[in-house]
LOVEX-191184 format. One record per atom (N, C-alpha, C): x, y, z. Coordinates in nm, 3 decimals. Layout:
<atoms>
<u:X	v:Y	w:Z>
...
</atoms>
This chain:
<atoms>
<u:-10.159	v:-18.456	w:12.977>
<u:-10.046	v:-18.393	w:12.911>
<u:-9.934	v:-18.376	w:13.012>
<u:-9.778	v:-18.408	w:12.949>
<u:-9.691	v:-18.442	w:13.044>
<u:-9.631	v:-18.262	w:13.045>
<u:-9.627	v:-18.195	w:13.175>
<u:-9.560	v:-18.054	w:13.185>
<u:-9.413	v:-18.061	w:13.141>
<u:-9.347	v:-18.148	w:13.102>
<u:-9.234	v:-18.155	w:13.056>
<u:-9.215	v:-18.108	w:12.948>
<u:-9.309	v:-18.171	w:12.831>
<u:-9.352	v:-18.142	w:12.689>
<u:-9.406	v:-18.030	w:12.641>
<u:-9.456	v:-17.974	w:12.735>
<u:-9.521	v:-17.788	w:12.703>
<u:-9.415	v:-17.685	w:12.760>
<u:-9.352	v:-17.623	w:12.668>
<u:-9.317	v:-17.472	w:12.694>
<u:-9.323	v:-17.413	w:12.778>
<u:-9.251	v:-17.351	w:12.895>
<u:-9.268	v:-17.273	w:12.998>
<u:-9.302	v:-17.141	w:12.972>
<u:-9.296	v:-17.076	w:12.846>
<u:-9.331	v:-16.966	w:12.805>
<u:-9.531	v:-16.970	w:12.807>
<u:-9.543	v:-17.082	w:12.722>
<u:-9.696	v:-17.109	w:12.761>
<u:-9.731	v:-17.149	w:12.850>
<u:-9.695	v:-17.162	w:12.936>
<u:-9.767	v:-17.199	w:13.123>
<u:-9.730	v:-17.076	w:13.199>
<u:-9.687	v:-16.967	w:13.131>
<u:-9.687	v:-16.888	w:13.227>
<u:-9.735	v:-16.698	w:13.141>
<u:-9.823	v:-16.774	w:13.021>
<u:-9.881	v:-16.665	w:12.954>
<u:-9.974	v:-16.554	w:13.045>
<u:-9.958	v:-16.473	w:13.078>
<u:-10.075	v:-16.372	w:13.177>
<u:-10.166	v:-16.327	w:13.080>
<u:-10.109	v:-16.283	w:12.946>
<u:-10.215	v:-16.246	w:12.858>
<u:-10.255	v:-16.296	w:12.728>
<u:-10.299	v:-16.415	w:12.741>
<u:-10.403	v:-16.553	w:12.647>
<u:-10.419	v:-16.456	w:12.528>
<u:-10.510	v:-16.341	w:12.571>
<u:-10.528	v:-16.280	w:12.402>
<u:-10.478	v:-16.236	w:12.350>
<u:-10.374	v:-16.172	w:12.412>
<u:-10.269	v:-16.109	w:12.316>
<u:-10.165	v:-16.217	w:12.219>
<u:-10.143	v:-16.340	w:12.274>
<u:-10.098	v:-16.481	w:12.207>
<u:-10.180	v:-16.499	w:12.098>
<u:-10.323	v:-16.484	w:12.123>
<u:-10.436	v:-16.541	w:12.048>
<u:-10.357	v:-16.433	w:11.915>
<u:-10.401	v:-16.299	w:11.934>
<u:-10.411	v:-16.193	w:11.862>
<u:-10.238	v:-16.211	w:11.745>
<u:-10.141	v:-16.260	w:11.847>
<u:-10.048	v:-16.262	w:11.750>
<u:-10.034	v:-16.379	w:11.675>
<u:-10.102	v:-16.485	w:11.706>
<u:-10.121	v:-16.628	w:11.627>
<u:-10.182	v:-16.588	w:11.539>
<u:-10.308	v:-16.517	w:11.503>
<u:-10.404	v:-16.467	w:11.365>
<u:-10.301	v:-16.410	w:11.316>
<u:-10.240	v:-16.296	w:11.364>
<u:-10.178	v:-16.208	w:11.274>
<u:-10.061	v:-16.238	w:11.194>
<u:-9.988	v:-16.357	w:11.283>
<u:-9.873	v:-16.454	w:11.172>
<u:-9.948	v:-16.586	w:11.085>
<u:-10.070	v:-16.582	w:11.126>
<u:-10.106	v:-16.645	w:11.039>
<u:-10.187	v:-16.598	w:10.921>
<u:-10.261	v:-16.503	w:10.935>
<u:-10.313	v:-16.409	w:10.797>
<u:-10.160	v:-16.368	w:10.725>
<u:-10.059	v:-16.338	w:10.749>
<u:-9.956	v:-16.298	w:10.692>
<u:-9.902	v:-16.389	w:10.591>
<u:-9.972	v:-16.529	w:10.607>
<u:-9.876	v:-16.670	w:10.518>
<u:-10.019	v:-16.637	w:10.427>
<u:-10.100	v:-16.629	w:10.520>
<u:-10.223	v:-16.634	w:10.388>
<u:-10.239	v:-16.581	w:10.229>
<u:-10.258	v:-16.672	w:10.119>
<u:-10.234	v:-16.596	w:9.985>
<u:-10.350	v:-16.520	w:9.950>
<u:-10.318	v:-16.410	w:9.885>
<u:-10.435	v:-16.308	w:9.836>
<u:-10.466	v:-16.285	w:9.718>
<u:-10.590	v:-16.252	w:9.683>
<u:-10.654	v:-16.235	w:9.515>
<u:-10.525	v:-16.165	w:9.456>
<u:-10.501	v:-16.136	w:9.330>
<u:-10.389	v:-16.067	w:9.267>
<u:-10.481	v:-15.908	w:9.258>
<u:-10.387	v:-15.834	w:9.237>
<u:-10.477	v:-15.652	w:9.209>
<u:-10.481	v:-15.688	w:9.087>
<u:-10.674	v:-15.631	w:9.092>
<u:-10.715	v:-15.623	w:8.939>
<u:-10.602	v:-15.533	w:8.855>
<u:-10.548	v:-15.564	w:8.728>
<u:-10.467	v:-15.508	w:8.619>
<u:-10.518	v:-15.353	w:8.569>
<u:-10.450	v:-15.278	w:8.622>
<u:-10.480	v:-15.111	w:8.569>
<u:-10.428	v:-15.083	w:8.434>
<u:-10.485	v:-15.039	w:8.337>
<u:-10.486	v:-15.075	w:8.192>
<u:-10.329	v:-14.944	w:8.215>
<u:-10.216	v:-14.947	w:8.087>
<u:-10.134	v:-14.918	w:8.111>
<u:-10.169	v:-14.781	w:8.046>
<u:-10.132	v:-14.650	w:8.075>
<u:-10.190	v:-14.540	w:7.968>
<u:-10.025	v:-14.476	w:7.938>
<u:-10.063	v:-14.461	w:7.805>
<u:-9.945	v:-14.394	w:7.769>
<u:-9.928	v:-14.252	w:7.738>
<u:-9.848	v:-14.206	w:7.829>
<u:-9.821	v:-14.048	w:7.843>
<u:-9.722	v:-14.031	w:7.714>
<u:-9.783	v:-13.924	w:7.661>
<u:-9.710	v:-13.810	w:7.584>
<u:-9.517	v:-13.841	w:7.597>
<u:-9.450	v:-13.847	w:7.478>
<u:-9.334	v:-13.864	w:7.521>
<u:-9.261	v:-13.655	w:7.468>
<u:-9.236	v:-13.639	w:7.601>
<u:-9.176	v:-13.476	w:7.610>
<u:-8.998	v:-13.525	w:7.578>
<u:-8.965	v:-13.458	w:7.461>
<u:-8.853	v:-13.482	w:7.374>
<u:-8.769	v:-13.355	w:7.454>
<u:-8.676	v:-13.340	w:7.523>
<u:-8.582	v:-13.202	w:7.542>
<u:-8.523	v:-13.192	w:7.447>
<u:-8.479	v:-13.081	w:7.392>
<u:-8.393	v:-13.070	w:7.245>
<u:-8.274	v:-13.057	w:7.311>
<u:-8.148	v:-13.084	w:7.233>
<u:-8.011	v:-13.074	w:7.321>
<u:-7.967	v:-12.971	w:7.226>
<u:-8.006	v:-12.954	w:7.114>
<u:-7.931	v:-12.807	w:7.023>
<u:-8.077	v:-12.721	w:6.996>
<u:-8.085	v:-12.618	w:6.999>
<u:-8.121	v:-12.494	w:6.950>
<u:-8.183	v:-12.476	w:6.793>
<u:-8.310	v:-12.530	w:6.755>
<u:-8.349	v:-12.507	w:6.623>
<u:-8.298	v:-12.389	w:6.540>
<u:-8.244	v:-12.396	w:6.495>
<u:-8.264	v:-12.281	w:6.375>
<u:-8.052	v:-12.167	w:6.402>
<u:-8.012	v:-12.246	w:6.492>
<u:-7.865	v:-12.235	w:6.593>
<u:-7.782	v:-12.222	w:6.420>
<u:-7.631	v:-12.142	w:6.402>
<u:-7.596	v:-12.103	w:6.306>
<u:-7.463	v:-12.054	w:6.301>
<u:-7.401	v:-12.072	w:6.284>
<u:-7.235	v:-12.010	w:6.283>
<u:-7.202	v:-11.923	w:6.185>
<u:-7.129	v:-11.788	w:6.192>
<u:-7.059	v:-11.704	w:6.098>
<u:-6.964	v:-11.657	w:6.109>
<u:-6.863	v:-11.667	w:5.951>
<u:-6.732	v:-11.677	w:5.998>
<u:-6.701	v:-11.474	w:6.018>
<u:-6.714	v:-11.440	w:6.124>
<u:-6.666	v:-11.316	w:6.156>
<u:-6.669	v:-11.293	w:6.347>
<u:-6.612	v:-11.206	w:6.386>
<u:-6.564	v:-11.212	w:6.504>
<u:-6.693	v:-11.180	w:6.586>
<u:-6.625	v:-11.241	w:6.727>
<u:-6.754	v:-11.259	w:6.821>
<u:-6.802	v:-11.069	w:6.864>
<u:-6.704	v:-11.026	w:6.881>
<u:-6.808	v:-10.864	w:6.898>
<u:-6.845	v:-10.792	w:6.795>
<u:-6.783	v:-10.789	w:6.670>
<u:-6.848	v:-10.777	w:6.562>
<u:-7.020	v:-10.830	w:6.539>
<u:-6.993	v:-10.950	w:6.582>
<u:-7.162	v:-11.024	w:6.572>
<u:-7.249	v:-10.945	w:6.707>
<u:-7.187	v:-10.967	w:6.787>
<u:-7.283	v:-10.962	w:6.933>
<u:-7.312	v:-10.815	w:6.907>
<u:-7.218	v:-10.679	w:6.809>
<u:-7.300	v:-10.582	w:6.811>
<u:-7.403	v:-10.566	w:6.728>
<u:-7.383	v:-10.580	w:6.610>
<u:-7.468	v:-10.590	w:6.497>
<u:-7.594	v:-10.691	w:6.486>
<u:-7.588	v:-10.824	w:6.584>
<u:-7.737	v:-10.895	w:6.656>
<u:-7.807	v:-10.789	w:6.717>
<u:-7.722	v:-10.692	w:6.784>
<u:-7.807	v:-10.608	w:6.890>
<u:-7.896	v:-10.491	w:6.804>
<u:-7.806	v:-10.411	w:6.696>
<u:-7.835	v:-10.396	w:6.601>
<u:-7.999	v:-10.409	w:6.529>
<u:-7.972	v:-10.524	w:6.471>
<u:-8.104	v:-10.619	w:6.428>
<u:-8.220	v:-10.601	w:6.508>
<u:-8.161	v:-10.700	w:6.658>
<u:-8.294	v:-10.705	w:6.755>
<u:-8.375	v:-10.541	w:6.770>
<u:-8.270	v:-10.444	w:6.755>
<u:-8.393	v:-10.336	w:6.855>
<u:-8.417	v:-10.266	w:6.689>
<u:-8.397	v:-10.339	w:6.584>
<u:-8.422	v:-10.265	w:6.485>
<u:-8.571	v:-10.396	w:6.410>
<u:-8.580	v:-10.461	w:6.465>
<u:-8.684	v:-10.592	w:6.404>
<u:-8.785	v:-10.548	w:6.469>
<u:-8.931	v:-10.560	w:6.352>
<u:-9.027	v:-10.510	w:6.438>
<u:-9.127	v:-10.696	w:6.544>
<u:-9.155	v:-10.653	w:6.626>
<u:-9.183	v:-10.764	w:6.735>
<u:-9.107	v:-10.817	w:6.864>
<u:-8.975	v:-10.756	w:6.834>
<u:-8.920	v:-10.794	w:6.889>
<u:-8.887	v:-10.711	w:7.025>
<u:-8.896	v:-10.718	w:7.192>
<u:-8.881	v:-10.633	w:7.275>
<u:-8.755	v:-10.653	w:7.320>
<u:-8.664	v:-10.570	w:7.335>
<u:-8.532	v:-10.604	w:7.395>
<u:-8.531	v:-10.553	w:7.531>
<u:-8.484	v:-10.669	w:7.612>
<u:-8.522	v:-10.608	w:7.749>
<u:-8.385	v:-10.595	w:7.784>
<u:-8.257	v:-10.652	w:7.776>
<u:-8.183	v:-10.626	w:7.825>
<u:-8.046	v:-10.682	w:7.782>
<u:-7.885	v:-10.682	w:7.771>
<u:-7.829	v:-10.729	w:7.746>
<u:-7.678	v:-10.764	w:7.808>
<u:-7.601	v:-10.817	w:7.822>
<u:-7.480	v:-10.832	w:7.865>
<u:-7.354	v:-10.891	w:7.779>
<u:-7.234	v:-10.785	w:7.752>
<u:-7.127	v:-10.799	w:7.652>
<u:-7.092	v:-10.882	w:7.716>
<u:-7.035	v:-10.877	w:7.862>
<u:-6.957	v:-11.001	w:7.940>
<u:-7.005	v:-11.108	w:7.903>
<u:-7.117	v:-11.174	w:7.914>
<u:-7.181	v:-11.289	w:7.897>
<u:-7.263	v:-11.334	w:7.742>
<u:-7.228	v:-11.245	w:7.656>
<u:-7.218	v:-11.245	w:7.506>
<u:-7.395	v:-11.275	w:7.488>
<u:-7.470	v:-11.196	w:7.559>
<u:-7.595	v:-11.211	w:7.508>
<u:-7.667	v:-11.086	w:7.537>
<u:-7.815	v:-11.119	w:7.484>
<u:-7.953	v:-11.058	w:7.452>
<u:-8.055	v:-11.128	w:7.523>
<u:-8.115	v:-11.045	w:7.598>
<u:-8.229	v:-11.098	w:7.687>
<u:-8.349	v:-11.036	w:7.587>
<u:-8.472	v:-11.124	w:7.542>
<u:-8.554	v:-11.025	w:7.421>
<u:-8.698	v:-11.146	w:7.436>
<u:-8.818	v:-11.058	w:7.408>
<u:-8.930	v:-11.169	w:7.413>
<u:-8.986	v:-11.152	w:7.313>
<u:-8.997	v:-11.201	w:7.240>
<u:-9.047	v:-11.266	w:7.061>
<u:-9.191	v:-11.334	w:7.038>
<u:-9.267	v:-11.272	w:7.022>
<u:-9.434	v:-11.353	w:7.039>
<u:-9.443	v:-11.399	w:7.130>
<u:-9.421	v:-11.309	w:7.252>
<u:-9.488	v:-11.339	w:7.363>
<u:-9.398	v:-11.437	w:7.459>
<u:-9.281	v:-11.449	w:7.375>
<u:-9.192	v:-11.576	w:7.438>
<u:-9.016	v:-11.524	w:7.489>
<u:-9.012	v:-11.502	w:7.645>
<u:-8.905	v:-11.461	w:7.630>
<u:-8.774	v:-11.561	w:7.639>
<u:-8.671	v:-11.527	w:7.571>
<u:-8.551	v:-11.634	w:7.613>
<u:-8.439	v:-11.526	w:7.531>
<u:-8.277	v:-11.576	w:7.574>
<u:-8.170	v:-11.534	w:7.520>
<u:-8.128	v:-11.570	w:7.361>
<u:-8.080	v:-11.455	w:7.348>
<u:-7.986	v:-11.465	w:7.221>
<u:-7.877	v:-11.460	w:7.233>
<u:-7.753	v:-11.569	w:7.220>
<u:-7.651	v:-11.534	w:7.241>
<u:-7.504	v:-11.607	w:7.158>
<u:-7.433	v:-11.471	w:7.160>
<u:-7.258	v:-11.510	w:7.055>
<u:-7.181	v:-11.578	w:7.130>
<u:-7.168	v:-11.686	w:7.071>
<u:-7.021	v:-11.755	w:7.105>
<u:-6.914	v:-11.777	w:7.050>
<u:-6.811	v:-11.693	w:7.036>
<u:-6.699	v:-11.777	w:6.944>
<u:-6.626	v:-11.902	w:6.976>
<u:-6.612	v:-11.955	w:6.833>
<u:-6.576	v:-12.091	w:6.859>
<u:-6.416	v:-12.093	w:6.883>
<u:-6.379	v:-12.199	w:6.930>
<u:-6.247	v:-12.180	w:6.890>
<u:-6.112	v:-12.242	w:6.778>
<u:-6.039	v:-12.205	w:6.755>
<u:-5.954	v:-12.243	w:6.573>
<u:-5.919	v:-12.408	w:6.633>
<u:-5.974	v:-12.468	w:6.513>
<u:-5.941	v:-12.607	w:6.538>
<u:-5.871	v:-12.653	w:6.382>
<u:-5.901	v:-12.788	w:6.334>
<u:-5.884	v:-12.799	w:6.190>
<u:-6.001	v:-12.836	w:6.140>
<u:-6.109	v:-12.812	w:6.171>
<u:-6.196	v:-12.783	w:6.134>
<u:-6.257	v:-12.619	w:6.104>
<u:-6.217	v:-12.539	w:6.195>
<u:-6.245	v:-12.413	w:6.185>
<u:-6.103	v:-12.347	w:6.184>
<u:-6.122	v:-12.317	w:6.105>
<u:-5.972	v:-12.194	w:6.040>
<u:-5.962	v:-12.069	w:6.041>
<u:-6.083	v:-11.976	w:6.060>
<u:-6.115	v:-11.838	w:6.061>
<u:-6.205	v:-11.871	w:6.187>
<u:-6.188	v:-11.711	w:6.238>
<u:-6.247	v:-11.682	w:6.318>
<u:-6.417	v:-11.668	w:6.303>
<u:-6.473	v:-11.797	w:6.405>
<u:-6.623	v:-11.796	w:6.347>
<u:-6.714	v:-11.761	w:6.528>
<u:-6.832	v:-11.761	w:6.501>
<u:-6.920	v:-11.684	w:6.609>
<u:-7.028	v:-11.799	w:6.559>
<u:-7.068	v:-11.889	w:6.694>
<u:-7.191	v:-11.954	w:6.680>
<u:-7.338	v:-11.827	w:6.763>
<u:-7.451	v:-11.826	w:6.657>
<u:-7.555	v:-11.757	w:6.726>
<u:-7.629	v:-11.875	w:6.747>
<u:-7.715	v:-11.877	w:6.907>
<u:-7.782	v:-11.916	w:6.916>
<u:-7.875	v:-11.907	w:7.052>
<u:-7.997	v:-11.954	w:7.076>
<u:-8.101	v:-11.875	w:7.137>
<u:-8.121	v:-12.027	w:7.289>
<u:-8.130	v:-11.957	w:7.394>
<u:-8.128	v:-12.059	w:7.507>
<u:-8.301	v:-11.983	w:7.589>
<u:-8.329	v:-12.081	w:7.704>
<u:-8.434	v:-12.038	w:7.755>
<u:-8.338	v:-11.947	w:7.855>
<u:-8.426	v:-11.922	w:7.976>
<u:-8.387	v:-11.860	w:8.063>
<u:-8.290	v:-11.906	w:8.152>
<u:-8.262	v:-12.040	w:8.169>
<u:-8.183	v:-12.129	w:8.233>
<u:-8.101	v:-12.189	w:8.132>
<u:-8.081	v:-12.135	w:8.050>
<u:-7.944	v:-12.128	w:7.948>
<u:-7.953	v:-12.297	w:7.879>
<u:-8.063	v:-12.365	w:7.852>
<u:-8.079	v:-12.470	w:7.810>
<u:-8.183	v:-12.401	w:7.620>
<u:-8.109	v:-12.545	w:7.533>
<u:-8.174	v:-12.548	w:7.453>
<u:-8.299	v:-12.520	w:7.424>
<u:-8.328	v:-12.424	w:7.302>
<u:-8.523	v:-12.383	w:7.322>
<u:-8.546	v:-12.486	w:7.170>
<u:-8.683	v:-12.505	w:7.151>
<u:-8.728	v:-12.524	w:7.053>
<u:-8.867	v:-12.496	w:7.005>
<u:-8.853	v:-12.369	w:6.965>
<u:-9.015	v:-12.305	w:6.990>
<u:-8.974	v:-12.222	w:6.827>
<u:-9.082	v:-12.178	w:6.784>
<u:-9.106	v:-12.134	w:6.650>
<u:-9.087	v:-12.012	w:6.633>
<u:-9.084	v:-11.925	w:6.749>
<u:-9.054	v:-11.810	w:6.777>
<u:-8.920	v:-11.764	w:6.768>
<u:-8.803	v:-11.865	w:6.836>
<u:-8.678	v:-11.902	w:6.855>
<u:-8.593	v:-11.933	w:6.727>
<u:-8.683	v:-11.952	w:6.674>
<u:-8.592	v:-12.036	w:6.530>
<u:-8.661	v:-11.938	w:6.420>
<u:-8.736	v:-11.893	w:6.428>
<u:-8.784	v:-11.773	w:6.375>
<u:-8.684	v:-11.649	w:6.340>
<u:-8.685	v:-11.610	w:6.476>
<u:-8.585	v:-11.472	w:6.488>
<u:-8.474	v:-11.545	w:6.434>
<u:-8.381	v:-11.627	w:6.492>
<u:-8.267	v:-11.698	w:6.488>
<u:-8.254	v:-11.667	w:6.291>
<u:-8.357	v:-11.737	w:6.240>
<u:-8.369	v:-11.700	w:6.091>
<u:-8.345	v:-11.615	w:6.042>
<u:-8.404	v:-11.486	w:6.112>
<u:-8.403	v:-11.363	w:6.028>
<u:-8.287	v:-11.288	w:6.093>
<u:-8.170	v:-11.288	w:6.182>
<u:-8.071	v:-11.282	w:6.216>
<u:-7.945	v:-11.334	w:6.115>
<u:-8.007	v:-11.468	w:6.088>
<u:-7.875	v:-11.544	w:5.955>
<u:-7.903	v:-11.448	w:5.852>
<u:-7.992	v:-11.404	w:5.850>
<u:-8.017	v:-11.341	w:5.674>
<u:-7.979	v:-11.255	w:5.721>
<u:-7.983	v:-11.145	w:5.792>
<u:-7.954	v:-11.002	w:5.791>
<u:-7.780	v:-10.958	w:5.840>
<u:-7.752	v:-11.062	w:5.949>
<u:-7.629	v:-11.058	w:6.005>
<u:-7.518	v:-10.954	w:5.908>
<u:-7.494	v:-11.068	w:5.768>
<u:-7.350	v:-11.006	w:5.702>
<u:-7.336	v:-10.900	w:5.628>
<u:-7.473	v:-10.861	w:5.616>
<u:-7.516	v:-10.712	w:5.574>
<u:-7.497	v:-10.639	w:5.709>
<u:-7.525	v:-10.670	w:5.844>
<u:-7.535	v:-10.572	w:5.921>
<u:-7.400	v:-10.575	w:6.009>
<u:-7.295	v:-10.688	w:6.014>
<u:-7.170	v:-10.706	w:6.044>
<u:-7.081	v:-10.578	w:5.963>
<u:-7.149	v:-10.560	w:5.818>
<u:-7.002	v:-10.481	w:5.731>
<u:-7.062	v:-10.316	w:5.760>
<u:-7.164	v:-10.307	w:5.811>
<u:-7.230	v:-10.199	w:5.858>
<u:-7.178	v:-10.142	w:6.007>
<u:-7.160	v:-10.241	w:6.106>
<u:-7.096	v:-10.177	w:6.191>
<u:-6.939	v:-10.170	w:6.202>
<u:-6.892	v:-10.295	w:6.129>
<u:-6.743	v:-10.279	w:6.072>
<u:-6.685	v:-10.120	w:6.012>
<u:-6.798	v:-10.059	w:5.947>
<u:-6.796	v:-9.924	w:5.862>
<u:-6.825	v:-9.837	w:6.000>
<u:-6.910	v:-9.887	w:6.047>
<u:-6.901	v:-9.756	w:6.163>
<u:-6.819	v:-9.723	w:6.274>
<u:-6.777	v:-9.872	w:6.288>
<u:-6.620	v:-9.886	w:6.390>
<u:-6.541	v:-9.802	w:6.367>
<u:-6.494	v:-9.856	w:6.197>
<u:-6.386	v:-9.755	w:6.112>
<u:-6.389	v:-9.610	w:6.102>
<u:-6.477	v:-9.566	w:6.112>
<u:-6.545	v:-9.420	w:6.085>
<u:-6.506	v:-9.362	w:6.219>
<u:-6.559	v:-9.389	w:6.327>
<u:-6.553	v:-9.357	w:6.464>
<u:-6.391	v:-9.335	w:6.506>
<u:-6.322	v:-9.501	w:6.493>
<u:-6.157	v:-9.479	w:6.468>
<u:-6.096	v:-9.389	w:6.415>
<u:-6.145	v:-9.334	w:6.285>
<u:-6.084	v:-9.248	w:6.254>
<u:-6.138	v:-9.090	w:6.259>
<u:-6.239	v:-9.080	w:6.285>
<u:-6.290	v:-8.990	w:6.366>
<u:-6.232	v:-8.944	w:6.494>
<u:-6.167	v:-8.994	w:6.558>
<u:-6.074	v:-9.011	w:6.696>
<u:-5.946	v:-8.972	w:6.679>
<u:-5.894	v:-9.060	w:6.557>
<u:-5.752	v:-9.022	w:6.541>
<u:-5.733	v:-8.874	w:6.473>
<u:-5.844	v:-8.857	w:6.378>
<u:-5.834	v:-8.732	w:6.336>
<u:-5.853	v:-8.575	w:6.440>
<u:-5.926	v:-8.630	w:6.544>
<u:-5.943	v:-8.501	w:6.679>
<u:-5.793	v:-8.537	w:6.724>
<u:-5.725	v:-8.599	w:6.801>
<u:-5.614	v:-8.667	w:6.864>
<u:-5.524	v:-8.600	w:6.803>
<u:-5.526	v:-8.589	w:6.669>
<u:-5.397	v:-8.525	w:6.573>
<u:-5.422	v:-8.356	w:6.576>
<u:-5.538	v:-8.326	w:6.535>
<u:-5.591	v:-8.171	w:6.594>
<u:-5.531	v:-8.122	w:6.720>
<u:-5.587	v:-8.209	w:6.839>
<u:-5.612	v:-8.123	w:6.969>
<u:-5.419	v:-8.141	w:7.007>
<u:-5.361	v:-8.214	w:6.930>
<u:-5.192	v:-8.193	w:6.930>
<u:-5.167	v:-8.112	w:6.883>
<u:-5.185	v:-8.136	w:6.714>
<u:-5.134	v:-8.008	w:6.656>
<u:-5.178	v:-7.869	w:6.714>
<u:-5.299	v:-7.847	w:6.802>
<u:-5.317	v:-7.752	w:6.835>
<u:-5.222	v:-7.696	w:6.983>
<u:-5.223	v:-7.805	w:7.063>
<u:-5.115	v:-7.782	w:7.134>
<u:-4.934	v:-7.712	w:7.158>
<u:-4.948	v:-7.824	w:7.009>
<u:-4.794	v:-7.721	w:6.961>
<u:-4.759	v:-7.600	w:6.937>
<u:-4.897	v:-7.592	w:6.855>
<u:-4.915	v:-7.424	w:6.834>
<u:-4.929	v:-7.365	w:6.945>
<u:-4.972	v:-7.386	w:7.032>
<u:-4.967	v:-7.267	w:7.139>
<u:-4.848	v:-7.271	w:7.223>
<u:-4.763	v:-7.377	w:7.227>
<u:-4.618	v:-7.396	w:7.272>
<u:-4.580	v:-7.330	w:7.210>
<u:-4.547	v:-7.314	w:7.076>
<u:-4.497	v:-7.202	w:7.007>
<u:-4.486	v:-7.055	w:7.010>
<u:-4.591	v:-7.044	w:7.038>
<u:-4.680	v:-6.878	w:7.005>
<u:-4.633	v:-6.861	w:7.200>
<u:-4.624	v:-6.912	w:7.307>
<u:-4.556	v:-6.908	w:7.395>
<u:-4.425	v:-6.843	w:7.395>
<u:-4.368	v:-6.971	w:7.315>
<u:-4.214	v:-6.925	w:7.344>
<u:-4.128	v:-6.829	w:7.262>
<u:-4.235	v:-6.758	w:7.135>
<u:-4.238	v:-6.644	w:7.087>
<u:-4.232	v:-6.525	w:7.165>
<u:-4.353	v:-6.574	w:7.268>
<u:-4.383	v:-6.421	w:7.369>
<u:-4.268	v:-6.380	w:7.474>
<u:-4.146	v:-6.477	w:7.484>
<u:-4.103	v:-6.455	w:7.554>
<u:-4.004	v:-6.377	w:7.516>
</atoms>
């Protein structure tokens, strides 16, 4: 063999096996392999997220009108625990067979579709996403039915209170005057 024709890299190998070792290993790498036996395909459950609120409902009357008279309802429904609530954020924190999530008013706003002032109710989990549980659409139910009976109920008690107010207001004046009077008598 002419030294011309061989590689100077191979005439001056110090370590033969480690050449050896990387010749197998680029050559198992071209090598073709059995295919992976086929894992039968199983089909998982398809989990549906709901994007609206079963049993979700609009009424045409104003949003604190509703949000009081829901509140109303809730601590007046038997099952129902009210744990807590917030006017700012137009809801009811409440757990319903064992299931807790929000109740909450939104008014919509006047479009040409909506012409009166309307209030969507409807019930979110804890992370303010759509529920769809039987519990949820349950209450939600018995809220539509009771609502416009219990809307003209606190409407009446608003009124009552208002004028309950104005009627002291006009007293604790008129009483005032009178004693301005009866004052400037004494003098």
């Amino acid at each position: 063999m002419n030294r011309n024709h061989v590689p100077r890299m191979l005439l001056r190998l110090r370590h033969p096996r480690l050449a050896l070792l990387l010749l197998a290993t680029c050559v198992a790498g071209c090598a073709t392999r059995a295919p992976a036996p086929e894992v039968p395909e199983i089909e998982l459950p398809t989990v549906v997220i709901p994007t609206v609120t079963r049993g979700e409902f609009t009424l045409e009357a104003d949003k604190l009108d509703t949000w009081n008279a829901v509140g109303q309802i809730l601590v007046n429904t038997p099952g129902v625990e009210y744990e807590g609530r917030s006017q700012m954020l137009d809801l009811y924190t409440v757990r319903y067979r064992g299931e807790e999530f929000l109740i909450l008013t939104k008014a919509l706003l006047l479009s040409d579709t909506i012409k009166r002032t309307t209030t969507r109710v409807t019930a979110t989990t804890q992370d303010g996403k759509p529920i769809d549980s039987n519990a949820a659409a349950d209450l939600l139910a018995q809220l539509q039915q009771k609502l416009p009976d219990e809307i003209v109920s606190v409407r009446a008690k608003q009124a009552a209170e208002a004028k309950a107010k104005r009627t002291a207001a006009a007293k604790a004046k008129a009483k005032s005057k009178g004693k301005a009077k009866a004052k400037k008598k004494k003098r």
